[in-house]
C-alpha positions as CSV (number, residue, x, y, z in Angstrom):
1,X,196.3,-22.9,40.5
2,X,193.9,-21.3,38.2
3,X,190.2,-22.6,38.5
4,X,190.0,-24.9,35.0
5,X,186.1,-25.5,36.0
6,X,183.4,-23.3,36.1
7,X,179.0,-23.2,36.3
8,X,176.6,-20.7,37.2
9,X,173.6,-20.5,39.8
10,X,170.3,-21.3,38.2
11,X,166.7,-20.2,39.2
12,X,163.9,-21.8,37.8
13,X,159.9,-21.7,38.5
14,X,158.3,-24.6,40.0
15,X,157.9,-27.4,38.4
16,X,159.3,-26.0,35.3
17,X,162.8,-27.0,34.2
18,X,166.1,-26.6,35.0
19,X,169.5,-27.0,33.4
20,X,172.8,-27.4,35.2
21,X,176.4,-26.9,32.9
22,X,179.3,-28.2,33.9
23,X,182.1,-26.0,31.6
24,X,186.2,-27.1,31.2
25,X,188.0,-24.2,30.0
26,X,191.0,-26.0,28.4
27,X,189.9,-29.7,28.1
28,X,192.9,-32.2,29.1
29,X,190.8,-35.6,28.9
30,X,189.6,-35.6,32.6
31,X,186.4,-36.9,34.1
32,X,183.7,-34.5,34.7
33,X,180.6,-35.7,37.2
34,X,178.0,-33.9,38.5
35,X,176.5,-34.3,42.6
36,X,173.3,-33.5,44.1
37,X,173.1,-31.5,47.3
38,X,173.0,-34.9,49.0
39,X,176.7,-35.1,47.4
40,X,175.2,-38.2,45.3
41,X,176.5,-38.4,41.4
42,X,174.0,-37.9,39.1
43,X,175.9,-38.4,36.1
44,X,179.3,-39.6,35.5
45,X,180.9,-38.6,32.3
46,X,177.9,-39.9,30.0
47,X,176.5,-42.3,32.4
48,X,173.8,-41.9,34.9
49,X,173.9,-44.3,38.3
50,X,170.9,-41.8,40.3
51,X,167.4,-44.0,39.5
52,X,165.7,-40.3,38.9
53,X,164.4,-40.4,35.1
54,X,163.6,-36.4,35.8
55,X,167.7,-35.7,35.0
56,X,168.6,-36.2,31.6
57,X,171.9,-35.6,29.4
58,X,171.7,-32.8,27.1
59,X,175.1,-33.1,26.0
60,X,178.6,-34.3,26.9
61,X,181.4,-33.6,25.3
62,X,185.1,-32.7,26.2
63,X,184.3,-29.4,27.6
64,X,180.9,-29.8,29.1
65,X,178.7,-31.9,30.8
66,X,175.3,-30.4,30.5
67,X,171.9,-32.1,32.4
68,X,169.0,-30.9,32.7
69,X,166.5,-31.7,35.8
70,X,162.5,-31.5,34.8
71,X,158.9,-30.8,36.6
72,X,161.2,-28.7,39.4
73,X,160.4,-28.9,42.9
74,X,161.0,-27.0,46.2
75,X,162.7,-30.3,47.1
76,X,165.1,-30.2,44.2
77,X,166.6,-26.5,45.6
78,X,170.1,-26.4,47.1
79,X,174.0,-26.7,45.9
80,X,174.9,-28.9,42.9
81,X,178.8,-29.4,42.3
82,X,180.7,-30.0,39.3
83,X,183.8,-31.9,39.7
84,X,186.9,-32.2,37.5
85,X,189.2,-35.1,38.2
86,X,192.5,-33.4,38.1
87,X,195.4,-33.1,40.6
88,X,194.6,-31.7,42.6
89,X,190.3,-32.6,42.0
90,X,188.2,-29.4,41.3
91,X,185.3,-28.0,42.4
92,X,182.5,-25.9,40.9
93,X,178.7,-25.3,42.4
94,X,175.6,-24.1,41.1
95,X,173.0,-23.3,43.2
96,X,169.5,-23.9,42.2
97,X,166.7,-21.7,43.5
98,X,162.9,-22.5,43.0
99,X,160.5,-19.9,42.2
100,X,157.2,-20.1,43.8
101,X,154.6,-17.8,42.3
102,X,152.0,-16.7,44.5
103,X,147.9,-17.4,44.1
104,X,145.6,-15.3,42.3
105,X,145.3,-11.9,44.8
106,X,142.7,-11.9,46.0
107,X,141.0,-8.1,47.2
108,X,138.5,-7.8,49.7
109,X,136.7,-4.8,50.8
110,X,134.9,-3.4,54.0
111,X,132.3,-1.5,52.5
112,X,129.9,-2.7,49.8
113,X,128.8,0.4,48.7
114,X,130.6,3.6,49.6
115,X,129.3,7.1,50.3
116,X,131.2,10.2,49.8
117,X,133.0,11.6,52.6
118,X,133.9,8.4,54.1
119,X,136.6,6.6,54.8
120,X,137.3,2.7,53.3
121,X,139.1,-0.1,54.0
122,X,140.5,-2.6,51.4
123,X,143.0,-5.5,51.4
124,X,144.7,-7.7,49.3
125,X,146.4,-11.1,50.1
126,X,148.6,-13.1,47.7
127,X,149.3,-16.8,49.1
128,X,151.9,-19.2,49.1
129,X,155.0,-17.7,47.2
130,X,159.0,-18.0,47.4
131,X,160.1,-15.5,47.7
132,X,157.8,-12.8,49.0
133,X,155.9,-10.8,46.7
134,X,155.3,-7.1,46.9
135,X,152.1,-5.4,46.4
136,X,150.9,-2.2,45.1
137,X,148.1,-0.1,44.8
138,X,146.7,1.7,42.1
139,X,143.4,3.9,42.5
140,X,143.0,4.9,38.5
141,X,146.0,6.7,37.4
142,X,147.3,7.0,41.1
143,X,149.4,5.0,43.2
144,X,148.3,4.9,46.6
145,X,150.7,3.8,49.7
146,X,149.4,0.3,51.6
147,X,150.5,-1.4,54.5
148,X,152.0,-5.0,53.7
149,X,152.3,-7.4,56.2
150,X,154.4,-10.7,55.2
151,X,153.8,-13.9,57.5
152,X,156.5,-17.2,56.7
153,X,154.6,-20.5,57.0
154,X,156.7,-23.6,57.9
155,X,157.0,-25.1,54.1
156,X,158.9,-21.7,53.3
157,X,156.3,-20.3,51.6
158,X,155.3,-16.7,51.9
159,X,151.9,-15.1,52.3
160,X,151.7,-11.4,52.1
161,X,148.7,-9.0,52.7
162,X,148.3,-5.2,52.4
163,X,146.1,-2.7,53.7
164,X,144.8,0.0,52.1
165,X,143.0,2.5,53.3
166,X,141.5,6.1,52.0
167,X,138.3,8.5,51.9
168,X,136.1,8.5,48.7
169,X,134.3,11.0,47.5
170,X,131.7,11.6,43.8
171,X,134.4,11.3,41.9
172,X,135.8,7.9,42.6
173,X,132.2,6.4,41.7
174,X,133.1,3.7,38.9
175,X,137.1,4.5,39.8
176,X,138.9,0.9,39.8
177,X,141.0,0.1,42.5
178,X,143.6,-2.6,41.4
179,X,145.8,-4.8,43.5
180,X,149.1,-5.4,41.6
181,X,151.7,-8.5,42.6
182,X,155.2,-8.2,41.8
183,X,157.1,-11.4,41.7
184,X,160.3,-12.8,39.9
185,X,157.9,-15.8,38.8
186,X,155.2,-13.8,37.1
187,X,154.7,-10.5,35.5
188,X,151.0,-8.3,35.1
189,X,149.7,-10.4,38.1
190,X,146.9,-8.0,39.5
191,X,143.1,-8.2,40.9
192,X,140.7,-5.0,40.6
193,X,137.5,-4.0,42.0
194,X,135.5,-0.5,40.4
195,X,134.0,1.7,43.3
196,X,130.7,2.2,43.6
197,X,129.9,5.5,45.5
198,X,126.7,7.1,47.0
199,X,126.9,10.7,46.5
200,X,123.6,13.4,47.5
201,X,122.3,15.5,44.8
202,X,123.1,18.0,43.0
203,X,120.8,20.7,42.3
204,X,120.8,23.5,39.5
205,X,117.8,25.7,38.3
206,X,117.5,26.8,34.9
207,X,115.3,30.1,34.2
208,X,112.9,28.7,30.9
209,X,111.1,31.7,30.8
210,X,111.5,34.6,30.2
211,X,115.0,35.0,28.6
212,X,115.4,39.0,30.2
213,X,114.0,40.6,32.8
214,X,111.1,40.1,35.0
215,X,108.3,42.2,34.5
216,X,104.8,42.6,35.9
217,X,102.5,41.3,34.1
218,X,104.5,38.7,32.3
219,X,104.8,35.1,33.4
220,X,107.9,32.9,35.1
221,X,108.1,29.2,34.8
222,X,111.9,27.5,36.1
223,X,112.9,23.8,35.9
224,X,114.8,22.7,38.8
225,X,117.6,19.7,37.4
226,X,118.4,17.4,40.2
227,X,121.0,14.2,40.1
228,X,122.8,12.3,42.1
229,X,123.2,8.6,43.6
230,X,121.0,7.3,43.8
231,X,119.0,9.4,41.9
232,X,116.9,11.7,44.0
233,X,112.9,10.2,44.3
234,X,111.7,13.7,46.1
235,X,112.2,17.4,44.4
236,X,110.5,20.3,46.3
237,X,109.9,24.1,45.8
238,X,109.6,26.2,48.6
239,X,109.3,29.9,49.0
240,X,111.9,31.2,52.1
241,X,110.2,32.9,54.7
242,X,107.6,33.6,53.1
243,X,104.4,31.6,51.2
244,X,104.0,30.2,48.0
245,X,101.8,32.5,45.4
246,X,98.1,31.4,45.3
247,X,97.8,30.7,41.3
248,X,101.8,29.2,41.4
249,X,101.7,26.1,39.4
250,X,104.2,23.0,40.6
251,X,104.9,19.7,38.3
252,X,107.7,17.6,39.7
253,X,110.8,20.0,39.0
254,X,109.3,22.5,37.3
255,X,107.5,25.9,38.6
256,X,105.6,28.1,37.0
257,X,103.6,31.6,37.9
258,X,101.7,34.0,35.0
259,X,100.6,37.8,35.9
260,X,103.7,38.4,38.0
261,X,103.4,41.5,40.2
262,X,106.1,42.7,43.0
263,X,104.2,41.2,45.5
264,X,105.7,37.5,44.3
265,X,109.5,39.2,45.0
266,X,111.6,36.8,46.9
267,X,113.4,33.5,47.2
268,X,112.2,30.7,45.4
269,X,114.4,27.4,46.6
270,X,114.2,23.9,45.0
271,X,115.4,20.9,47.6
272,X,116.4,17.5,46.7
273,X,116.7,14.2,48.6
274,X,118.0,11.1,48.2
275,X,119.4,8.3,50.5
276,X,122.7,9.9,51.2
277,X,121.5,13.8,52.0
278,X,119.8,16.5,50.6
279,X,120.9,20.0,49.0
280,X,118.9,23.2,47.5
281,X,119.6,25.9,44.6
282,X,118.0,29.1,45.1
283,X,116.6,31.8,42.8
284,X,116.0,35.2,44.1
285,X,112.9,37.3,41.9
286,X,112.5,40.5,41.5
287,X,109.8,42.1,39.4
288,X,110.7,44.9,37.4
289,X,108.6,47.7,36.4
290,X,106.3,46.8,33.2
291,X,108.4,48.7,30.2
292,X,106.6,51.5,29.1
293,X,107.4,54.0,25.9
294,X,108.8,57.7,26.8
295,X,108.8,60.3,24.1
296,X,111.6,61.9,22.9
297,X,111.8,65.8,23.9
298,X,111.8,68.2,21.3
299,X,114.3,71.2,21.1
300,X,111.7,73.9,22.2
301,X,111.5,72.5,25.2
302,X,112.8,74.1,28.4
303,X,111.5,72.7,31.2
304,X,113.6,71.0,34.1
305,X,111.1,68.3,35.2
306,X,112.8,65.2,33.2
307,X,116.0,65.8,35.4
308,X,114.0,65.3,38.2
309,X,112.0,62.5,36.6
310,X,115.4,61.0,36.2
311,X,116.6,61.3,40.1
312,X,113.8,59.7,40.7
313,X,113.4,56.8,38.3
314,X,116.8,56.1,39.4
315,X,115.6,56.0,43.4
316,X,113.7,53.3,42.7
317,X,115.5,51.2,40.8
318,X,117.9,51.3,43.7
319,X,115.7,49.3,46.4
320,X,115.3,45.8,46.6
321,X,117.8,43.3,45.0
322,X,119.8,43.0,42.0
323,X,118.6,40.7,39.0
324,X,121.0,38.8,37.8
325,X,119.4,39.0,34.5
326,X,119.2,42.5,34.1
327,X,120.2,44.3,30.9
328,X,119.6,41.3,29.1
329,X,116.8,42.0,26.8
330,X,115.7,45.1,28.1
331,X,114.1,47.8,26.1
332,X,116.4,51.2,25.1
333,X,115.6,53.9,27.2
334,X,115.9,57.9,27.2
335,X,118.7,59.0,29.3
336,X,116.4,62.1,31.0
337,X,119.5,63.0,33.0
338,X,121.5,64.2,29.8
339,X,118.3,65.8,28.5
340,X,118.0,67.4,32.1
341,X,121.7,68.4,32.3
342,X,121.0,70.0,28.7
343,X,118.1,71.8,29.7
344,X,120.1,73.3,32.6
345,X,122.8,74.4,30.9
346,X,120.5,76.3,28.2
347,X,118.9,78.2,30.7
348,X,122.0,79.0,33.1
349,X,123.3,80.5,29.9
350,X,120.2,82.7,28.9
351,X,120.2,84.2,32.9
352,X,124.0,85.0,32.0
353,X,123.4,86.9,29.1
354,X,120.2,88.9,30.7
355,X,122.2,89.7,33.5
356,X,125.6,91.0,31.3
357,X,123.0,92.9,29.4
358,X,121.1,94.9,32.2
359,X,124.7,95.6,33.4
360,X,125.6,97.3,29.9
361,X,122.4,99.8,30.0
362,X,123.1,100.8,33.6
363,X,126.6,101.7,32.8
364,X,125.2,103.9,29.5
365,X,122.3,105.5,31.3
366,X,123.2,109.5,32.5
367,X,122.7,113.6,31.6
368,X,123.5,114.8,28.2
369,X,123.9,118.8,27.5
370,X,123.6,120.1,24.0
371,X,124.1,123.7,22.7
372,X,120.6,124.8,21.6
373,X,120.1,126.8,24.4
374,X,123.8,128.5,24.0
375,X,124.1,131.8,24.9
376,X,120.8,132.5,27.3
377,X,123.3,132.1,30.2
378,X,124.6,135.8,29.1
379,X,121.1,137.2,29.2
380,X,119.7,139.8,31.6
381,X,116.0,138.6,31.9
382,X,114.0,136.1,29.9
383,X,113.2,137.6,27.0
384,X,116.7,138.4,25.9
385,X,117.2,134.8,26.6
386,X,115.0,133.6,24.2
387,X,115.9,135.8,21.5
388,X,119.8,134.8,22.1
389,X,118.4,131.1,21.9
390,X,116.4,132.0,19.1
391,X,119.3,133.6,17.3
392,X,121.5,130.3,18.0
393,X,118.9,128.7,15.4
394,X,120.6,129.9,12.8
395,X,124.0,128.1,13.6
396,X,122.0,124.7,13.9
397,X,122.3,123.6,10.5
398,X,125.9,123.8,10.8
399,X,126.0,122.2,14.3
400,X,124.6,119.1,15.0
401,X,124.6,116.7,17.5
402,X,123.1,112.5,17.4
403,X,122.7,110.4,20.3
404,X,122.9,106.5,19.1
């Protein structure tokens, strides 16, 4: 036989209300009641014989007999039944579950205040619920994993506690860190605490003057910036392995020297303390040659020494260490080594061309035999030579010879 009578399950928070519905799908005039768990009628078609002003009748009619059962309490959970006087009698039940929303969480923490590096402890308790609730953590934007721990106490009730635990560091100063309670009987039900963490400074130096180089005779002053938490109370210059210049000047963070000569090269350090530590920022000198003006060479000039001017300006600029500054602000120069390598080249060419040229004379340079004394090879003593040479004279306008 098909089932004419039908209900559903209720849950309701405590001491809220609850409604129980008693439904006849195809209504043929027979009594509906409604039972308690105790199997005692509550209401009886339109009449009520329990003494319990809490149930009331929201509506009766052929179809359905609807009650509903105020200011719920854990004692009011358990099976209701619907019944249909037919033949044979019919049975529905609706079983009514009370919500119990847990206390206020409540977070407690091991450490007061914090200090980078560290590990923590936190934990977070919500009391008295049905059922359980869940808890998660949230460290700003980030869910973190806890340890829950749910103990039963003997009026059903539920008390559950998590453990959280995790290293902080400078960054999770002023983080909150929320406890969040997830229960069918409440919704957004969370407790927070912001961190408060010690962290040890942090140091930076910042070069004030000058903006370039360092040269001698000019002056130096650097500020040294320290923070932390707490703030630092003691800020400190020191001079590594080595002592302090005589004249140098010291005001809290800043330093300052005038008339700097190479003697002052080395590592300035600024150190800063607070409760939690201490750390340092270094600055390395180096003193730089004062700039001086070098004037241009002219075209007339031959001489090599600039190329070896060069080699050695460019020695000494190799010792000691780099300046991290350098090239900023720095004076334009002469390049001697092009003017050098110019100068070199200009006079390996002019050897070149002497030597190609003593090499053409030699080869040009010998006996030449020319016909003014032709015909004294013919002669029998010296005086006929002469007069043959003589006579040759008078060919000599017609033959000529030119050396060029």
């Amino acid at each position: 036989v098909s089932q004419n009578l039908v209900t559903d399950d209720v849950w309701v928070i405590e001491g809220e209300m609850a409604t129980i519905s008693c439904r006849v799908k195809d209504s043929d005039d027979s009594v509906i009641q409604l039972l308690n768990p105790n199997r005692q009628t509550i209401y009886f078609r339109d009449m009520r014989p329990l003494k319990d002003a809490r149930f009331q009748l929201v509506n009766f009619s052929e179809n359905e007999l609807r009650v509903s059962l105020s200011n719920v309490s854990l004692s009011d959970e358990g099976r209701y039944v619907c019944q249909l006087y037919t033949d044979p009698p019919q049975e529905a039940y609706a079983d009514i579950t009370v919500l119990v929303p847990p206390g206020n969480p409540i977070i407690e923490a091991r450490d007061e205040v914090l200090r980078e590096g560290n590990e923590t402890e936190m934990t977070c308790t919500a009391m008295g619920s049905k059922p359980a609730a869940t808890i998660k953590w949230m460290k700003g934007d980030k869910e973190l994993p806890g340890k829950p721990k749910v103990e039963l106490a003997y009026d059903k009730m539920y008390t559950v506690t998590s453990r959280l635990a995790f290293t902080v560091s400078k960054e999770d100063d002023g983080v909150p860190v929320a406890c969040i309670v997830d229960h069918p009987a409440v919704k957004d039900f969370q407790a927070q605490r912001y961190l408060e963490v010690q962290y040890k400074p942090e140091v930076k130096i910042v070069v004030e003057f000058p903006q370039g180089l360092t040269r001698e005779g000019e002056n130096l002053e650097l500020t040294c910036q320290a923070k932390g938490k707490p703030q630092p109370q003691k800020v400190k210059w020191v001079k590594v392995d080595d002592e302090f210049p005589s004249h140098a000047v010291i005001t809290g963070g800043d330093l300052y020297i005038e008339n700097l000569n190479k003697s002052y090269n080395g590592t300035y350090r600024c150190v800063a303390t607070n409760t939690v530590g201490e750390a340092y920022e270094d600055y390395v000198l180096y003193v730089y040659d004062a700039p001086t003006t070098t004037p241009l060479p002219t075209t007339t000039t031959t001489s090599t020494t600039p190329a070896s001017t060069t080699s050695a300006a460019i020695i000494s600029h190799s010792h000691g260490p780099q300046d991290s500054r350098a090239g900023e602000g720095s004076p334009r120069t002469v390049d001697h080594a092009v003017i050098g390598g110019v100068v070199a080249v200009v006079v390996f060419a002019m050897l070149c061309l002497l030597i190609v040229l003593g090499r053409y004379f030699a080869r040009h340079k010998g006996t030449y035999f020319t016909h003014e004394a032709k015909g004294a090879d013919d002669a029998a003593d010296a005086d006929t030579a002469i007069i043959n040479a003589e006579g040759g004279h008078t060919n000599s306008d017609e033959k000529k010879e030119y050396y060029i």
